[in-house]
FITORKE-109324 format. One record per residue: residue in one letter; chain; x, y, z of N, C-alpha, C, O in turn. Coordinates in Angstrom, 2 decimals, padded with zeros to 5 digits. Layout:
REM residues N
+---------+--------+---------+---------+---------+---------+---------+---------+---------+---------+---------+---------+---------+---------+
! residuo ! cadena !     nxx !     nyy !     nzz !    caxx !    cayy !    cazz !     cxx !     cyy !     czz !     oxx !     oyy !     ozz !
+---------+--------+---------+---------+---------+---------+---------+---------+---------+---------+---------+---------+---------+---------+
!       A !      A !       X !       Y !       Z !       X !       Y !       Z !       X !       Y !       Z !       X !       Y !       Z !
...
+---------+--------+---------+---------+---------+---------+---------+---------+---------+---------+---------+---------+---------+---------+
This chain:
REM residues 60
+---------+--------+---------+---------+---------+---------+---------+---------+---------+---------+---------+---------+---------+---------+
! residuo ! cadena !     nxx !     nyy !     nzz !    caxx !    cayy !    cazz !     cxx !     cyy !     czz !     oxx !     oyy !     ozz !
+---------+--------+---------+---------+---------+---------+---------+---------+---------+---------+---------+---------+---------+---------+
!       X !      A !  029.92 !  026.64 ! -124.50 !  028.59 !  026.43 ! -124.00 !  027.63 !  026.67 ! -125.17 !  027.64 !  027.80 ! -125.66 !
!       X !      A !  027.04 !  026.01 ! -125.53 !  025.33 !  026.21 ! -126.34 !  024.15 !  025.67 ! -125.61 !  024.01 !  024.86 ! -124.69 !
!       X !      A !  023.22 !  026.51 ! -126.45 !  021.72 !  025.83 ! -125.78 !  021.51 !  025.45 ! -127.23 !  022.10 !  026.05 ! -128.13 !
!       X !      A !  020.53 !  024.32 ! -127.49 !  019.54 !  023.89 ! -128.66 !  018.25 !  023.82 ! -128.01 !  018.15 !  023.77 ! -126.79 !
!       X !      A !  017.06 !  023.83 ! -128.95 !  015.93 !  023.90 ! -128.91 !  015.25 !  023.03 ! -129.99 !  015.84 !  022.56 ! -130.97 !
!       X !      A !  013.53 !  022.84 ! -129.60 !  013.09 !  022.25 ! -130.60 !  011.95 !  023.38 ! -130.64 !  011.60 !  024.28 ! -129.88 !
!       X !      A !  011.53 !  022.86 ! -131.95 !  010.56 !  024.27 ! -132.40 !  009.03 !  023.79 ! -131.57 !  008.41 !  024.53 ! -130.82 !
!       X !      A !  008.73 !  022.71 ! -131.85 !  006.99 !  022.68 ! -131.63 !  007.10 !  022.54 ! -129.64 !  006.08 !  022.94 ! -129.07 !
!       X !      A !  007.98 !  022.14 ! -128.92 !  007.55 !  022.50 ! -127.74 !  008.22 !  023.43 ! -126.91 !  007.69 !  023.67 ! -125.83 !
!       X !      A !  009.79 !  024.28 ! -127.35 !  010.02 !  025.29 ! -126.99 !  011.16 !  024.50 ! -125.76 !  011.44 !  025.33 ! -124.88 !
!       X !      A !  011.82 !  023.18 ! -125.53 !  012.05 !  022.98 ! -124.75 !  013.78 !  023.31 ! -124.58 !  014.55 !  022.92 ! -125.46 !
!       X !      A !  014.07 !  023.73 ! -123.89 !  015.84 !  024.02 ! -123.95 !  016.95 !  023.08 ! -123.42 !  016.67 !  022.24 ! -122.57 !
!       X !      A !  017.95 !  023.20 ! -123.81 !  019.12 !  021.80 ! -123.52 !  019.91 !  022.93 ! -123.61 !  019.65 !  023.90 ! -124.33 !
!       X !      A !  021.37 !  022.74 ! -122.48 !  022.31 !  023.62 ! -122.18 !  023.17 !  022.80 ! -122.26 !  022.83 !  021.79 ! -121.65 !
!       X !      A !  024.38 !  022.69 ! -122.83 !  025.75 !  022.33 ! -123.14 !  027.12 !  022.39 ! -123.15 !  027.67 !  023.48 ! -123.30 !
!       X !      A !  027.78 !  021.33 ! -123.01 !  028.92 !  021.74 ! -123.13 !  029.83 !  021.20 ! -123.94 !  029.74 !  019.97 ! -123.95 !
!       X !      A !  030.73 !  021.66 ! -124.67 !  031.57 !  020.62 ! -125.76 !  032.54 !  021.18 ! -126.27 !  032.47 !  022.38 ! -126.50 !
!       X !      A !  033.48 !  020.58 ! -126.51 !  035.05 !  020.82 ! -127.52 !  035.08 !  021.04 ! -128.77 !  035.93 !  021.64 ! -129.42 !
!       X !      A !  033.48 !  020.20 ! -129.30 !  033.61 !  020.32 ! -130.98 !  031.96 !  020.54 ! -131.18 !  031.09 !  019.66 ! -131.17 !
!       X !      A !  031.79 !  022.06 ! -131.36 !  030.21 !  022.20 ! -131.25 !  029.61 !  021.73 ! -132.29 !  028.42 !  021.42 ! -132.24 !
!       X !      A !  030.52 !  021.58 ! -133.66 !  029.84 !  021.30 ! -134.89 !  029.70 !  019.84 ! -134.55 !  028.54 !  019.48 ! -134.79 !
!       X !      A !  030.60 !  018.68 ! -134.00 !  030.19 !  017.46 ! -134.12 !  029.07 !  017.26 ! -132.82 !  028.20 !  016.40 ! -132.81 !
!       X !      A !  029.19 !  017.72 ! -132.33 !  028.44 !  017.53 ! -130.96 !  026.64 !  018.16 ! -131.57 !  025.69 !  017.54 ! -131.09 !
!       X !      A !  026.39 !  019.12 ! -132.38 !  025.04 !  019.58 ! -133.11 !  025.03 !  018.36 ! -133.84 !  024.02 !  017.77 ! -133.46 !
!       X !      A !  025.86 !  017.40 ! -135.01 !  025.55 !  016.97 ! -135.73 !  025.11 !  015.35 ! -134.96 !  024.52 !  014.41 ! -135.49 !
!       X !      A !  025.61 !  015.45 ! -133.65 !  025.08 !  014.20 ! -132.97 !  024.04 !  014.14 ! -132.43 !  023.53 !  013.08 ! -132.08 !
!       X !      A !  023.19 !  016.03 ! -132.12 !  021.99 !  016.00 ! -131.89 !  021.06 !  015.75 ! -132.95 !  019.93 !  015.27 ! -132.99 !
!       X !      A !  021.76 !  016.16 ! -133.68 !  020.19 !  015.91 ! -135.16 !  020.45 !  014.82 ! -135.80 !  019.75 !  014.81 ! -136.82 !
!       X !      A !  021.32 !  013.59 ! -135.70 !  021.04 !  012.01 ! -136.14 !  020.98 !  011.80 ! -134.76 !  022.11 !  011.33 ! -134.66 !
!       X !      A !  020.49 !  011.78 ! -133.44 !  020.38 !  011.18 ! -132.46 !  020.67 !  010.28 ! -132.25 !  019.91 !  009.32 ! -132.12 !
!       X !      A !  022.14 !  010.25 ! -132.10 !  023.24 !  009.64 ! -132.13 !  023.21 !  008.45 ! -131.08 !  023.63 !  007.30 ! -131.21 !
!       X !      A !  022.20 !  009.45 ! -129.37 !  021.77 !  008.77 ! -128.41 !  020.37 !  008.71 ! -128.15 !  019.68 !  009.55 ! -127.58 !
!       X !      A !  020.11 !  007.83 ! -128.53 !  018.70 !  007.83 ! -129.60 !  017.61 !  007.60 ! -127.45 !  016.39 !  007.47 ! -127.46 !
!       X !      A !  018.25 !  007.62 ! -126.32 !  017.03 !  007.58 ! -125.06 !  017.69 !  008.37 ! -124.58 !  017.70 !  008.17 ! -123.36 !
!       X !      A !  018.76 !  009.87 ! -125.06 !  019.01 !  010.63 ! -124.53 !  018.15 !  011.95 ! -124.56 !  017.64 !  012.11 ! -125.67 !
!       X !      A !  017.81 !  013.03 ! -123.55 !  017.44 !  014.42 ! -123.36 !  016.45 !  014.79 ! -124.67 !  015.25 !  014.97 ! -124.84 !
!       X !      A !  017.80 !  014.79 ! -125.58 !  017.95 !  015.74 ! -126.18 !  016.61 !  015.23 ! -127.83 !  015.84 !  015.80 ! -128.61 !
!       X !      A !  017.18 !  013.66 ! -127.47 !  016.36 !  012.99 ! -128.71 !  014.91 !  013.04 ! -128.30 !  013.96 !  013.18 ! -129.07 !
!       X !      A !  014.88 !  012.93 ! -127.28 !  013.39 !  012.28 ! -126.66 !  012.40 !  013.69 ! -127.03 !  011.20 !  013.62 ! -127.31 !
!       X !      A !  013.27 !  015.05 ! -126.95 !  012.34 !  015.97 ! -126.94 !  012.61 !  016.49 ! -128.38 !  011.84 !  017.39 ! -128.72 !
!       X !      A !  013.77 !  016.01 ! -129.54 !  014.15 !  016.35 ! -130.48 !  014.41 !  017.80 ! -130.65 !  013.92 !  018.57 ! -131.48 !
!       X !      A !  015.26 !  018.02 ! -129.71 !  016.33 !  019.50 ! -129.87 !  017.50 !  018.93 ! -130.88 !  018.18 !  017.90 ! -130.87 !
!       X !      A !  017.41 !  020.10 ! -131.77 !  018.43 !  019.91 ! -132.59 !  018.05 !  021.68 ! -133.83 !  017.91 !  021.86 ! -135.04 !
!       X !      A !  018.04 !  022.24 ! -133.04 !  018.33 !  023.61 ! -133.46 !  018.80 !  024.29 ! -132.51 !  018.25 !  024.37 ! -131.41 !
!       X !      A !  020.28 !  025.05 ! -132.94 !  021.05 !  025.71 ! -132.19 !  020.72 !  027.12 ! -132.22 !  020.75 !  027.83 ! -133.22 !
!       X !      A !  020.48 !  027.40 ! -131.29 !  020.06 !  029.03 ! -130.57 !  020.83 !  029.83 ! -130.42 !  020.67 !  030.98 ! -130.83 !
!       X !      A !  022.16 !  029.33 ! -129.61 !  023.15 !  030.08 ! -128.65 !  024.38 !  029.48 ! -128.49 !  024.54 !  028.35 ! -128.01 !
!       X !      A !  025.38 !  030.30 ! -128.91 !  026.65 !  029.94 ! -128.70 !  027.54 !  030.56 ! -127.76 !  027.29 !  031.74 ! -127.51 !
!       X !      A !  028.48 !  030.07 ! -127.21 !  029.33 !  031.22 ! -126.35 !  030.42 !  030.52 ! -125.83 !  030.35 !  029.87 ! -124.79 !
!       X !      A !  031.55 !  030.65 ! -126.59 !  033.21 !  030.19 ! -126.60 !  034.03 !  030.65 ! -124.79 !  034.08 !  031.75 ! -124.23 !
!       X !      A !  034.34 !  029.83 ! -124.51 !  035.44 !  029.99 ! -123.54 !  036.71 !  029.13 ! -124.10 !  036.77 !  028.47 ! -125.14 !
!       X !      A !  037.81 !  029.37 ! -122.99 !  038.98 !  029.24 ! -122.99 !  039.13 !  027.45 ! -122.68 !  039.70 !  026.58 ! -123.34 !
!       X !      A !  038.47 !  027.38 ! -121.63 !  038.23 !  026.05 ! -121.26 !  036.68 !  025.59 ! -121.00 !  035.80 !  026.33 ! -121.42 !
!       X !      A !  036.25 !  024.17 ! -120.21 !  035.30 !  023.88 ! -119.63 !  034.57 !  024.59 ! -118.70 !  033.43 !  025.07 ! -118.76 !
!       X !      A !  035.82 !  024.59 ! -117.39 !  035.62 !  024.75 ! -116.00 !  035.02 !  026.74 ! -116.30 !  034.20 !  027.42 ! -115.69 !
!       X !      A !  035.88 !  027.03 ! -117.44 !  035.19 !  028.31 ! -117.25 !  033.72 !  028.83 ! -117.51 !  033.21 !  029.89 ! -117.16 !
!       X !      A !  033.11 !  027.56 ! -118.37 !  031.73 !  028.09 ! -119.47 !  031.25 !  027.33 ! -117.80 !  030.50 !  027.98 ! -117.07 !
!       X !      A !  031.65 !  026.24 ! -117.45 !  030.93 !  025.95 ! -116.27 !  030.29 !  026.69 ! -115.53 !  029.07 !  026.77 ! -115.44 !
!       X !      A !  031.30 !  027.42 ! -114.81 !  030.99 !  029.05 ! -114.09 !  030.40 !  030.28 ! -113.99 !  030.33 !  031.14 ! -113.11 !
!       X !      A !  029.93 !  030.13 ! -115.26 !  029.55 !  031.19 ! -116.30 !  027.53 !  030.92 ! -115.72 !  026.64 !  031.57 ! -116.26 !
+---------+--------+---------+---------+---------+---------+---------+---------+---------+---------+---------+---------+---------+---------+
């Protein structure tokens, strides 16, 4: 699980992913350029927090 943020409006994105480093590096070339994350340009990582699987950070 991570959250990213953008600095000038403070807005938060919560996550989930297998490969946090490629999954950050797809937020900051906005990879999905009419997704969330681009539109509000989060692409500074705040918060990290490893589980075992998905279903568990899900839960969490």
């Amino acid at each position: 699980m991570y959250i990213i943020t953008n600095k000038m409006n403070g807005v938060l994105y919560i996550g989930i992913s297998d490969s946090i480093e490629e999954r950050v590096k797809e937020h900051r070339l906005k990879v999905y350029p009419k997704s969330f994350t681009a539109k509000y340009n989060c692409d500074i990582l705040v918060y990290l927090e490893e589980y075992d699987n998905g279903l568990e950070a899900e839960l969490q």
